[in-house]
C-alpha positions, 0 to 999 in steps of 0.5 A: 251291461250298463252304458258305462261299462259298454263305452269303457270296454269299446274304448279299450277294444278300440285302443288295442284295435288302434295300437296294433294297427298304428304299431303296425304301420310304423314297423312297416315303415321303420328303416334300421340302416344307422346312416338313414336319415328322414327327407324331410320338407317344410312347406310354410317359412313364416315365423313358426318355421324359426322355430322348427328348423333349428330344432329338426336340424338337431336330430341326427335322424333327419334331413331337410331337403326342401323348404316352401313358401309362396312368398318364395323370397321368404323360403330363400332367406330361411335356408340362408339363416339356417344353412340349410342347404335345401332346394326351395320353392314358391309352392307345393306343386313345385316342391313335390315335382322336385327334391324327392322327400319322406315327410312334410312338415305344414307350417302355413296358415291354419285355412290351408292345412288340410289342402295341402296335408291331402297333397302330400298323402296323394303323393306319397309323403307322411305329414306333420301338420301344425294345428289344426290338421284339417279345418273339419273333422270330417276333412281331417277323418278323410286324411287319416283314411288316405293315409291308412289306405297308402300305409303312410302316417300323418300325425297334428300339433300340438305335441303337449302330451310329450311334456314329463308335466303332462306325464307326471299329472297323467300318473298323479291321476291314474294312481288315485294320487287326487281322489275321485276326480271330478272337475278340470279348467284350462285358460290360454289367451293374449290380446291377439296377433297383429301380424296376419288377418287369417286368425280372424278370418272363417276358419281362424279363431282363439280355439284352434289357435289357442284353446287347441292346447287346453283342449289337448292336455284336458283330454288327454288327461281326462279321457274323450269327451263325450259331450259339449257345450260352448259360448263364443262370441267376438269382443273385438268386431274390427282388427288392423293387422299388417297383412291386410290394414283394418279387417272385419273379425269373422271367427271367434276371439272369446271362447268358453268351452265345457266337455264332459268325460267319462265318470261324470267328470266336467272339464272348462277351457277358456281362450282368447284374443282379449286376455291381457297378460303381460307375459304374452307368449313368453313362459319362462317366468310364468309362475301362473297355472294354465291347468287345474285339475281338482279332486276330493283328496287333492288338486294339482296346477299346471305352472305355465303353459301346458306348452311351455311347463314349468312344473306342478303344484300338487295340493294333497294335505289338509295340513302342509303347503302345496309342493312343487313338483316335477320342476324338469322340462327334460328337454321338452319345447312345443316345437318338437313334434314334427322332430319325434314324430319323424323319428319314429318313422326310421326307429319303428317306436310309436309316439305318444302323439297320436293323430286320433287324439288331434281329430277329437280335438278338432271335432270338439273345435267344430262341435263348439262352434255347432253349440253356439249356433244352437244353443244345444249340448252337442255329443262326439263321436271320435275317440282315442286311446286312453289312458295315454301315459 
């Protein structure tokens, strides 16, 4: 059996190993009371928190009960803003000690994320971290582990598999639609936030703010990589931001990222914090593509971002023009992860989000930056089920 055909089949052994397990914990878990509702906490009431509020107000599955923030004074206001009608706290020692709860929703600053996810686990609590869930893949390897040990379930942003784009593309692949695939590209970038100083600081960065959704689609799209290499650098050695004035960059504001896949295939994400467009983060009119996917009978082009979707250009004919297809968000935002997510924890109905697809990303994040100090390709060890549509 040669290397390929052992790493298919480990792959599928670990999918079905994986799938039972996951599936598993979830029926353990699903409540099929038609009145039961989902406590939910959000700890973090920044200007993401604007955006997930609103929309885990809209399921009828879930509650929010608390809301956290150490900037307590910001807490308060978003419960007003929103009618909430949750208790708030100025931290999450308070938050856990008080209004008792089902989930927690992270929305902090990224460097804090893994320290908090392993509280709420601690205590009790399944998780949905904003990316990324922990600053290593060894920290977030260690959540997942505690998670499993107290049958509870912690899932990591970004939710850009659950776009009908991400699944049109998927199956455009699966059924041969472009031929033997062979190479993929992935490009995110804006001239960086000016709010805050940890997108700069050890731990920030373009890749988990920004590639992290690059990385994400292409994987899963693509299969686990196998092996990286990656250039980093800092264009812009000194920022002024509101928190903090003028700061020293520490983390990388310009990245450039190959992974290599199974069947030989090469995919390349570029990121960063020096990318004029004048969009910025508005895709509504991004006619622009952010994913490329090529093989040797046909491409096809992500129109906006891959968390924001516009739709698919598909490129099959030596004859015809491209057509656009699959034009239809169905629904889908960014923002929704922590809502499906926290639902499928009453229905028992596993998402396609999946926390073992957020630890590849995050150890491909720490790999890049191991191949920049040492110039070398550096292979991964984390995998996940795929095919994931």
């Amino acid at each position: 059996m040669n290397e390929k055909q052992s790493r298919a089949q480990f792959l599928k052994t670990t999918a079905m190993a994986g799938a039972a397990m996951l599936v598993s914990s979830l029926e353990s878990w699903a409540i099929n009371t038609p009145d039961k509702k989902l406590r939910v906490a959000v700890i973090g009431c920044g200007s993401v928190s604007n955006r997930y509020i609103p929309h885990l107000q809209s399921s009828p599955h879930i509650q929010i009960v608390s809301l956290c923030d150490i900037k307590y004074e910001r807490a308060v206001n978003q419960n007003k803003e929103y009618k909430v009608n949750a208790r708030t706290y100025p931290d999450i020692d308070a938050m856990l000690a008080g209004e008792p709860f089902d989930m927690m929703v992270t929305l902090t600053d990224m460097q804090l994320h893994g320290e908090l996810n392993k509280k709420a686990l601690l205590a009790g609590k399944h998780v949905w971290s904003e990316k990324p869930m922990a600053n290593t893949y060894a920290e977030g390897k260690a959540l997942l582990d505690l998670a499993t040990s107290k049958n509870l379930r912690i899932w990591g942003a970004p939710a850009v598999v659950n776009s009908p784009q991400f699944v049109h593309m998927s199956k455009a692949i699966q059924e041969g639609k472009l031929g033997r695939v062979a190479a993929a590209h992935g490009q995110y970038g804006h001239t960086g936030p000016s709010w805050s100083a940890f997108f700069y600081e050890k731990n920030g960065g373009s890749m988990p703010d920004l590639g992290v959704y690059n990385i994400a689609t292409l994987t899963g799209l693509l299969g686990p990589a196998r092996n990286i290499m990656a250039m980093l650098s800092i264009v812009k050695p000194e920022r002024t931001v509101d928190d903090k004035g003028k700061i020293k960059v520490v983390a990388e504001d310009n990245a450039h990222i190959l992974m290599e896949h199974d069947n030989n295939v090469i995919s390349h994400v570029m990121c960063g914090f020096n990318y004029f467009d004048p969009h910025g983060h508005e895709a509504t009119n991004q006619s622009l593509h952010s994913i490329q996917i090529y093989g040797d009978y046909g491409n096809m082009r992500l129109i906006g971002y891959d968390w924001e979707t516009n739709g698919v250009m598909m490129d099959t004919s030596w004859d015809e023009p491209p057509k656009l297809e699959c034009t239809d968000k169905g629904g889908y935002v960014w923002q929704e992860g922590a809502t499906k997510t926290g639902e499928s924890i009453l229905t028992g109905v596993e998402p396609r989000i999946n926390v073992e697809h957020a630890l590849h990303v995050l150890e491909i994040i720490e790999a890049a930056r191991k191949s920049q100090e040492t110039g070398r390709r550096i292979p991964l060890k984390s995998k996940f089920r795929w095919p994931m549509v």
